[in-house]
HTML snippet that shows the backbone in 3Dmol.js (N, CA, C, O; Angstrom):
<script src="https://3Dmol.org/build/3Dmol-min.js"></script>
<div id="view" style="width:600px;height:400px;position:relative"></div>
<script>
const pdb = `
ATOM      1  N   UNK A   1     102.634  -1.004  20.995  1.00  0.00           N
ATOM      2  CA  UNK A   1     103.884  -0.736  21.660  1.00  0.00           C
ATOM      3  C   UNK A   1     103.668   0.302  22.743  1.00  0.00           C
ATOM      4  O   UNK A   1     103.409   1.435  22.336  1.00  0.00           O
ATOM      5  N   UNK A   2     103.724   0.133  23.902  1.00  0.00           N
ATOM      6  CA  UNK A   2     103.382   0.707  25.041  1.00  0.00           C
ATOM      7  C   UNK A   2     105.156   1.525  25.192  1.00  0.00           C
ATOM      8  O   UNK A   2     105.469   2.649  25.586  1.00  0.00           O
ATOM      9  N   UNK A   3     105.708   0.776  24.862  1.00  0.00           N
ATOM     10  CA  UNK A   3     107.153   1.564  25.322  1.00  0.00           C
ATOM     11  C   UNK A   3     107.677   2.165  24.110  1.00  0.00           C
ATOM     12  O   UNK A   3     107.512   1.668  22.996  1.00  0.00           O
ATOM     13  N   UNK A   4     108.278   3.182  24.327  1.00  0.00           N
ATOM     14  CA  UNK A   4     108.709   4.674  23.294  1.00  0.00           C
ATOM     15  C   UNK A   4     110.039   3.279  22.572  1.00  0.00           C
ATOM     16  O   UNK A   4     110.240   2.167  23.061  1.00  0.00           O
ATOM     17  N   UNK A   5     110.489   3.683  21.747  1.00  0.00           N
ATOM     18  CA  UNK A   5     111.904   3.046  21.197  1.00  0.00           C
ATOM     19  C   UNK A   5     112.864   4.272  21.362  1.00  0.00           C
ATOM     20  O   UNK A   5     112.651   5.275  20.681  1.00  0.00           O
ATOM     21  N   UNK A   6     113.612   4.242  21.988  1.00  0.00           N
ATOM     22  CA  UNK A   6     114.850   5.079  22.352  1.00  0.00           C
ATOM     23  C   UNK A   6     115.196   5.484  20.395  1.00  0.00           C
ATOM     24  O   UNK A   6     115.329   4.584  19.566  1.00  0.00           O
ATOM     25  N   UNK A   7     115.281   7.083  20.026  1.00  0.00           N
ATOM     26  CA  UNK A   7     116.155   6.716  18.536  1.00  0.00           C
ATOM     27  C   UNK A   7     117.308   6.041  18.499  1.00  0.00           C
ATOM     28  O   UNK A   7     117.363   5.273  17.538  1.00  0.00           O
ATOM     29  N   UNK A   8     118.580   6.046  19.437  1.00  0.00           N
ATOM     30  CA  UNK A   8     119.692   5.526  19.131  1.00  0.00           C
ATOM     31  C   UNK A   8     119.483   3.596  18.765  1.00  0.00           C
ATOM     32  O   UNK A   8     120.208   2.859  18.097  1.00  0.00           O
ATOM     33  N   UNK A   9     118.249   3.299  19.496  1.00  0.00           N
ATOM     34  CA  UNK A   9     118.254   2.311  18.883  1.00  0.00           C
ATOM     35  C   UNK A   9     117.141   1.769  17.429  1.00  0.00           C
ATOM     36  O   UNK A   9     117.044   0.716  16.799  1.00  0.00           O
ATOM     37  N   UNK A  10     116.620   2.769  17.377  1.00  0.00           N
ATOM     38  CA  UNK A  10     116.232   2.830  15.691  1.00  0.00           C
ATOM     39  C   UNK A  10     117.434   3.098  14.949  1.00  0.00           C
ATOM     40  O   UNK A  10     117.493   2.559  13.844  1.00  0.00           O
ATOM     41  N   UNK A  11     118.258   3.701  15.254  1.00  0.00           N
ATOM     42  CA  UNK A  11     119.265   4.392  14.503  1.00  0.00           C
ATOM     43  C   UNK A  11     120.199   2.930  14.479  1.00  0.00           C
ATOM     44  O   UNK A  11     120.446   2.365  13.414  1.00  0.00           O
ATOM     45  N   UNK A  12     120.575   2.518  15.532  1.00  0.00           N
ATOM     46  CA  UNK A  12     121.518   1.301  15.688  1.00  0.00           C
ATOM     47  C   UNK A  12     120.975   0.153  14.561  1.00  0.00           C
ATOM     48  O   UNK A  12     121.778  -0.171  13.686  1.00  0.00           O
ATOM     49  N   UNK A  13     120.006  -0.294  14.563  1.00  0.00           N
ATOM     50  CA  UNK A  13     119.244  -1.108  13.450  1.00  0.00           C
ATOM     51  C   UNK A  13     118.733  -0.711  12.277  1.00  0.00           C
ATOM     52  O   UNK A  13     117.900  -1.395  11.682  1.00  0.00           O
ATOM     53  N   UNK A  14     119.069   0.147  11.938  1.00  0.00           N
ATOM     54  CA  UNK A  14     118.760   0.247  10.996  1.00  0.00           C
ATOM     55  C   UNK A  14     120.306   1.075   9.759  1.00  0.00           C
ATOM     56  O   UNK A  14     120.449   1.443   8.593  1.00  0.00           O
ATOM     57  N   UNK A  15     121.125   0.968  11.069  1.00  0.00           N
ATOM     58  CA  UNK A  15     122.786   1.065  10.584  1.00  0.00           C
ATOM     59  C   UNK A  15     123.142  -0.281  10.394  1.00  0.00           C
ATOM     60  O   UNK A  15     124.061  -0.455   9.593  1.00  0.00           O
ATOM     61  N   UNK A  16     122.596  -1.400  10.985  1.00  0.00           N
ATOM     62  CA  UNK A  16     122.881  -2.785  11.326  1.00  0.00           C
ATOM     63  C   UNK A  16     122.094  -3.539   9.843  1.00  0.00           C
ATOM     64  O   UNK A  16     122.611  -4.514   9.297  1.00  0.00           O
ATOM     65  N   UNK A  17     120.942  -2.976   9.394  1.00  0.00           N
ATOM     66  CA  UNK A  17     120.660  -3.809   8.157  1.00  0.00           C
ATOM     67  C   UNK A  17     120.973  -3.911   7.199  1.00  0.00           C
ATOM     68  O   UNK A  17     121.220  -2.876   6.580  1.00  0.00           O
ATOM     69  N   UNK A  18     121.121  -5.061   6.612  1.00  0.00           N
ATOM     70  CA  UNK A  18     121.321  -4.978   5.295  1.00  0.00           C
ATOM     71  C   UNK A  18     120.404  -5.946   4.822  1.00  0.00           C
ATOM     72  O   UNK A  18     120.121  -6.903   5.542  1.00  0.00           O
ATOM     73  N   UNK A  19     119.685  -5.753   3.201  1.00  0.00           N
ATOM     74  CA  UNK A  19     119.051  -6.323   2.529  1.00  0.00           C
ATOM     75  C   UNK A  19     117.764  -6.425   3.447  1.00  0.00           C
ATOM     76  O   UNK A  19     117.171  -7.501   3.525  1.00  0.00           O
ATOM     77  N   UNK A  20     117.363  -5.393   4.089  1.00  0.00           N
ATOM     78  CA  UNK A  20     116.766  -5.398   5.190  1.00  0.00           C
ATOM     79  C   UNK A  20     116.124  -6.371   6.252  1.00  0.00           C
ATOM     80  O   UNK A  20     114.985  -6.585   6.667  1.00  0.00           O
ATOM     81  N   UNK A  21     117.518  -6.910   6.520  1.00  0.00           N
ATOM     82  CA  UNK A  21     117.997  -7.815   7.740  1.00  0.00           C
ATOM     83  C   UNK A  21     118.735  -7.762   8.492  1.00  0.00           C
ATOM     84  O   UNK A  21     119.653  -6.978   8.250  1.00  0.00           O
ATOM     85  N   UNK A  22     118.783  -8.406   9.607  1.00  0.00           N
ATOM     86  CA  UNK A  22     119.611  -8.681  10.774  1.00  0.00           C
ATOM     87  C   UNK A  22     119.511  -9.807  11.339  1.00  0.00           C
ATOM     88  O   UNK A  22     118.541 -10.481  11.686  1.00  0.00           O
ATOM     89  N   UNK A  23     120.900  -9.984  11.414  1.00  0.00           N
ATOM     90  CA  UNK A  23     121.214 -11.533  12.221  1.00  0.00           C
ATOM     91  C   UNK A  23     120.602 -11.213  13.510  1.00  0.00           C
ATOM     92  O   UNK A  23     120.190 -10.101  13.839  1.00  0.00           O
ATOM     93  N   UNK A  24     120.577 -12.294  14.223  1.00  0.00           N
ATOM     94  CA  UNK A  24     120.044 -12.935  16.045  1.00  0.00           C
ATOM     95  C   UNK A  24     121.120 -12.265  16.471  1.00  0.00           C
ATOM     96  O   UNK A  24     120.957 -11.205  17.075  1.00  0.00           O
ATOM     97  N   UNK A  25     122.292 -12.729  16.249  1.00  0.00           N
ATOM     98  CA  UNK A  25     123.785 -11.986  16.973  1.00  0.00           C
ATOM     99  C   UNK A  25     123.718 -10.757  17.093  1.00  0.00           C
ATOM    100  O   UNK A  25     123.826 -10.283  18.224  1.00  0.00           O
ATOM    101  N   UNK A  26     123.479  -9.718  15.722  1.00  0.00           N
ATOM    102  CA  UNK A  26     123.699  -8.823  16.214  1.00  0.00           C
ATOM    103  C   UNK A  26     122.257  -7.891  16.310  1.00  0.00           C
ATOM    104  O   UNK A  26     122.265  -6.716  15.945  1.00  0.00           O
ATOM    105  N   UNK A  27     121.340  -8.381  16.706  1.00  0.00           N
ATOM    106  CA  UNK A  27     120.237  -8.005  17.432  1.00  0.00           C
ATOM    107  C   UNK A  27     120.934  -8.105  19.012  1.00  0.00           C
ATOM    108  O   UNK A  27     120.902  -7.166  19.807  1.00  0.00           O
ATOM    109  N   UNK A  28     121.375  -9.035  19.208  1.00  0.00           N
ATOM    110  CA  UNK A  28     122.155  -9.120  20.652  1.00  0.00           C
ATOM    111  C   UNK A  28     123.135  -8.261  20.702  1.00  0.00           C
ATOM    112  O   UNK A  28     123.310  -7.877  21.859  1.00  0.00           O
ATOM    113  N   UNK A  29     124.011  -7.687  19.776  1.00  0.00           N
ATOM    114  CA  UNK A  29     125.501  -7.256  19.606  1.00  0.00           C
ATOM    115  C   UNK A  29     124.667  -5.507  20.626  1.00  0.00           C
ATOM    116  O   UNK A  29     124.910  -4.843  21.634  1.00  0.00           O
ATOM    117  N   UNK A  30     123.730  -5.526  19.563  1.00  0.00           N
ATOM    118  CA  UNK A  30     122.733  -4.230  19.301  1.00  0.00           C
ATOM    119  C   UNK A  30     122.227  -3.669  20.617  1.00  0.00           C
ATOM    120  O   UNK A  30     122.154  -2.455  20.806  1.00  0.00           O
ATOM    121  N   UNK A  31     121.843  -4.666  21.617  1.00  0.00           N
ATOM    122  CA  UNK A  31     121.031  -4.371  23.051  1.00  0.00           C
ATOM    123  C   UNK A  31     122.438  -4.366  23.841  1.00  0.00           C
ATOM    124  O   UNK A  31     122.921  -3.323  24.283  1.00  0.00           O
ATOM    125  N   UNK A  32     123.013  -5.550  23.970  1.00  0.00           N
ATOM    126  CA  UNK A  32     124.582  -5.152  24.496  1.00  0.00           C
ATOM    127  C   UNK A  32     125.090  -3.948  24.525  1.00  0.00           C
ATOM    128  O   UNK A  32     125.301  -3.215  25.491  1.00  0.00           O
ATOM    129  N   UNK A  33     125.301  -3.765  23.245  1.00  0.00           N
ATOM    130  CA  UNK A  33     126.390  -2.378  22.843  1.00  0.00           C
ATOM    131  C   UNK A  33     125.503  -0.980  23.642  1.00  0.00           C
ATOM    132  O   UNK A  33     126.230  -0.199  24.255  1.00  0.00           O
ATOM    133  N   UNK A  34     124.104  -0.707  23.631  1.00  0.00           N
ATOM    134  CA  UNK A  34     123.438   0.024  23.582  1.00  0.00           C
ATOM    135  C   UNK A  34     122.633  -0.048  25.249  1.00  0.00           C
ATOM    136  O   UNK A  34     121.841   0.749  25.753  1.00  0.00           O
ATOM    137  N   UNK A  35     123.135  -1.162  25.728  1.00  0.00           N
ATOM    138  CA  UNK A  35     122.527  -1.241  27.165  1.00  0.00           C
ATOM    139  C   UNK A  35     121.018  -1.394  26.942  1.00  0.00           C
ATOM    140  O   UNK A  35     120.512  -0.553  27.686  1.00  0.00           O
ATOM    141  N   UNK A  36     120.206  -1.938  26.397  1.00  0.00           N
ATOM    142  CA  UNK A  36     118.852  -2.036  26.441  1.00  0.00           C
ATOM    143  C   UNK A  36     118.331  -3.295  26.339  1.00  0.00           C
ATOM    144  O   UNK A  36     119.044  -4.168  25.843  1.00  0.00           O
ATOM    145  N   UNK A  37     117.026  -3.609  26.779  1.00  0.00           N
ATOM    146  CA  UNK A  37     116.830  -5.055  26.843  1.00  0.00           C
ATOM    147  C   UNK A  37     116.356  -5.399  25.306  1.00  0.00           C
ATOM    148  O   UNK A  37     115.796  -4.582  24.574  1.00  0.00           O
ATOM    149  N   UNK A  38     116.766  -7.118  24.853  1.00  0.00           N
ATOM    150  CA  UNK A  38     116.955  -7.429  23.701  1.00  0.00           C
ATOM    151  C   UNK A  38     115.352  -6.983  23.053  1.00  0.00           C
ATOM    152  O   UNK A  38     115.165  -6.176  22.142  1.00  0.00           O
ATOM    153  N   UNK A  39     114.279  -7.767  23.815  1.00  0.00           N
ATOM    154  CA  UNK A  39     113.012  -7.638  23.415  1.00  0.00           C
ATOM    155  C   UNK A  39     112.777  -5.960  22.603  1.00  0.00           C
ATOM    156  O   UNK A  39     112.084  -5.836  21.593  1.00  0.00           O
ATOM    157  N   UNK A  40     113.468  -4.833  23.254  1.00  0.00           N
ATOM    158  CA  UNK A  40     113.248  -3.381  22.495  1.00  0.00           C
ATOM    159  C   UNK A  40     113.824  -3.235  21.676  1.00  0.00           C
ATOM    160  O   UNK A  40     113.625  -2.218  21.013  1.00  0.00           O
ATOM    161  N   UNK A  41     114.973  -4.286  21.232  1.00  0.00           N
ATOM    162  CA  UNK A  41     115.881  -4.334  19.922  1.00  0.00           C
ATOM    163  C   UNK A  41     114.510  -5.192  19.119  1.00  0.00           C
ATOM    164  O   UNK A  41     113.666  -4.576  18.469  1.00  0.00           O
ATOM    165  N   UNK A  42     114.498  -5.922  19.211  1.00  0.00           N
ATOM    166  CA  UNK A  42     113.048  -6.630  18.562  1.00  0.00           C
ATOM    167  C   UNK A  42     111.923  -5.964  18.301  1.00  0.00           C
ATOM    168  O   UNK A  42     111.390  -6.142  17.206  1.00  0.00           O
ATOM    169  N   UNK A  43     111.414  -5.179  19.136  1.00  0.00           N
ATOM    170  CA  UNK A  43     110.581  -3.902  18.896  1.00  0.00           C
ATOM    171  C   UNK A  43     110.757  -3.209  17.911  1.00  0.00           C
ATOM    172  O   UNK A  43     109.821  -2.913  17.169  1.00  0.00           O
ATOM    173  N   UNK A  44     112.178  -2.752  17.676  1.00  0.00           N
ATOM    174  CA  UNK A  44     112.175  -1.490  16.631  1.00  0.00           C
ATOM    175  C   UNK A  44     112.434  -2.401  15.623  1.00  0.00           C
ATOM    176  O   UNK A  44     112.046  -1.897  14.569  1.00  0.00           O
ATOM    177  N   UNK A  45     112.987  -3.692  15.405  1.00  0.00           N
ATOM    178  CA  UNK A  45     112.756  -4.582  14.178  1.00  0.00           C
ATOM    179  C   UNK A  45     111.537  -4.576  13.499  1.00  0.00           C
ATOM    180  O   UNK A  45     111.420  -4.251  12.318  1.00  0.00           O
ATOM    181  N   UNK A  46     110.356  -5.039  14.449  1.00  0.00           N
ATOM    182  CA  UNK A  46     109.523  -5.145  13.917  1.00  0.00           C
ATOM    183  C   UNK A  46     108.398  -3.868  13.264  1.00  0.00           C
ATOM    184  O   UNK A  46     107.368  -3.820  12.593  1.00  0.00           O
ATOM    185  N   UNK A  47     109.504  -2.776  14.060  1.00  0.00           N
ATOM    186  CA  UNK A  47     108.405  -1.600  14.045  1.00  0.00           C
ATOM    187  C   UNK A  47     109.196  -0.704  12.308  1.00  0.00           C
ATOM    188  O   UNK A  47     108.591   0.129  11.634  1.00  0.00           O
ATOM    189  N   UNK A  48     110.369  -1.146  12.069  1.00  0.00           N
ATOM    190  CA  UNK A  48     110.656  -1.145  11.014  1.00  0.00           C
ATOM    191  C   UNK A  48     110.543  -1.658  10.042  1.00  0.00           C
ATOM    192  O   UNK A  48     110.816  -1.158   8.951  1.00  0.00           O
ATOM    193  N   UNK A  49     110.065  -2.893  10.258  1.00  0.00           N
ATOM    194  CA  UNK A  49     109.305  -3.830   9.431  1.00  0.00           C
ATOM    195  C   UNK A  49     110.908  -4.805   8.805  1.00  0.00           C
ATOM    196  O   UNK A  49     110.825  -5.265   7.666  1.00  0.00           O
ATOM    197  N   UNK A  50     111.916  -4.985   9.405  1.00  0.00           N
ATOM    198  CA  UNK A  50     113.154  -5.624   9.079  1.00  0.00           C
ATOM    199  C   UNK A  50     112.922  -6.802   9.731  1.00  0.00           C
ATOM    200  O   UNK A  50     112.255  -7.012  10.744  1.00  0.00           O
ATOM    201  N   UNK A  51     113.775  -7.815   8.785  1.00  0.00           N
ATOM    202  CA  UNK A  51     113.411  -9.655   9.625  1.00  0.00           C
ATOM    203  C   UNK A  51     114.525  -9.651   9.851  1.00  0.00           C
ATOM    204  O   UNK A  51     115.540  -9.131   9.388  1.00  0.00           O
ATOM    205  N   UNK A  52     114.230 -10.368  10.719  1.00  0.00           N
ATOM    206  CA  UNK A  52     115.150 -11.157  12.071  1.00  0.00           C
ATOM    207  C   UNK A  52     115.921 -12.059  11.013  1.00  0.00           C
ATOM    208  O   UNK A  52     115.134 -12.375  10.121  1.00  0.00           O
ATOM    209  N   UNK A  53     117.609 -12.751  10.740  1.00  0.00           N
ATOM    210  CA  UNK A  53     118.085 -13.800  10.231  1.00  0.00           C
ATOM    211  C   UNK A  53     118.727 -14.358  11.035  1.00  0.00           C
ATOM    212  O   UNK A  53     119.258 -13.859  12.027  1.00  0.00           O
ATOM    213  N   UNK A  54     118.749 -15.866  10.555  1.00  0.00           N
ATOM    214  CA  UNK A  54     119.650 -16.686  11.895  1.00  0.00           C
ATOM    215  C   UNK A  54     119.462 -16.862  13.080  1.00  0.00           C
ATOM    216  O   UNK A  54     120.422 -17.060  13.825  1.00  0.00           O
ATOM    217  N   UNK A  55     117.930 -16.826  13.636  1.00  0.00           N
ATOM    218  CA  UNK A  55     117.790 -16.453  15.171  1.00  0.00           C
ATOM    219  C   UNK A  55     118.791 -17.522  15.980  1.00  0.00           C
ATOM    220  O   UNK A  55     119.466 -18.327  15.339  1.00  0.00           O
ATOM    221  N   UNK A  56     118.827 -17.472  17.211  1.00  0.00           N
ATOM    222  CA  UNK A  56     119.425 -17.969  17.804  1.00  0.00           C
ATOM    223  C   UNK A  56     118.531 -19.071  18.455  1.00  0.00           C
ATOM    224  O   UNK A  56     118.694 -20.238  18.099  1.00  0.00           O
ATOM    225  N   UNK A  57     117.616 -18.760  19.368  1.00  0.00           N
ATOM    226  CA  UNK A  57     116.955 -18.885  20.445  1.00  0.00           C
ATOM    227  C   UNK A  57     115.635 -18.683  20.625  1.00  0.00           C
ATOM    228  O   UNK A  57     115.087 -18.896  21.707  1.00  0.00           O
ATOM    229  N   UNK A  58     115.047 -18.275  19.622  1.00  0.00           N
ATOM    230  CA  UNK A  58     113.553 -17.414  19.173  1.00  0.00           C
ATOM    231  C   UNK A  58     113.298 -16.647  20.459  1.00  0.00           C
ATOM    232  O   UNK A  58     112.319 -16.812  21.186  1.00  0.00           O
ATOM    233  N   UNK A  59     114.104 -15.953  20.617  1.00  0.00           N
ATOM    234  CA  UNK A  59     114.008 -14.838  21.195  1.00  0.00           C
ATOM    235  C   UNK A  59     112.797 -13.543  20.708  1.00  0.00           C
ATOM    236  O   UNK A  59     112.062 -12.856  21.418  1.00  0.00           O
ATOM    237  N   UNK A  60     112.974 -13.580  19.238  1.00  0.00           N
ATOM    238  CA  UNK A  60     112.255 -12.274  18.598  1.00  0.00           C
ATOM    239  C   UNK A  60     111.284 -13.183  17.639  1.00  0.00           C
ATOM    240  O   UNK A  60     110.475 -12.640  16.887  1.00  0.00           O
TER     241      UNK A  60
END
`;
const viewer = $3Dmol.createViewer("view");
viewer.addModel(pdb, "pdb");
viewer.setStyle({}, {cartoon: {color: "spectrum"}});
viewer.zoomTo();
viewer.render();
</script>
């Protein structure tokens, strides 16, 4: 990971999981709400080690 993860969006995902998951939506809800591109919402997913549910688009 060449790029830092902003905390608010560690913080945002990991307010967002449950059963340590997250829907596609609100991985999107997540970069939306937070102004950041989706791929760094995906970043701190993976850097949290939380799965992706429901993707949309295989975006992540």
């Amino acid at each position: 990971m060449s790029e830092e993860i902003p905390e608010n969006v560690i913080e945002a995902v990991k307010a967002a999981a449950a059963d340590n998951r997250v829907t596609c939506a609100q991985a999107h809800w997540i970069a939306a709400d937070l102004e950041v591109p989706v791929p760094l919402v995906g970043r701190a997913l993976d850097l949290l080690e939380i799965k992706l549910s429901r993707c949309q688009l295989g975006c992540f």
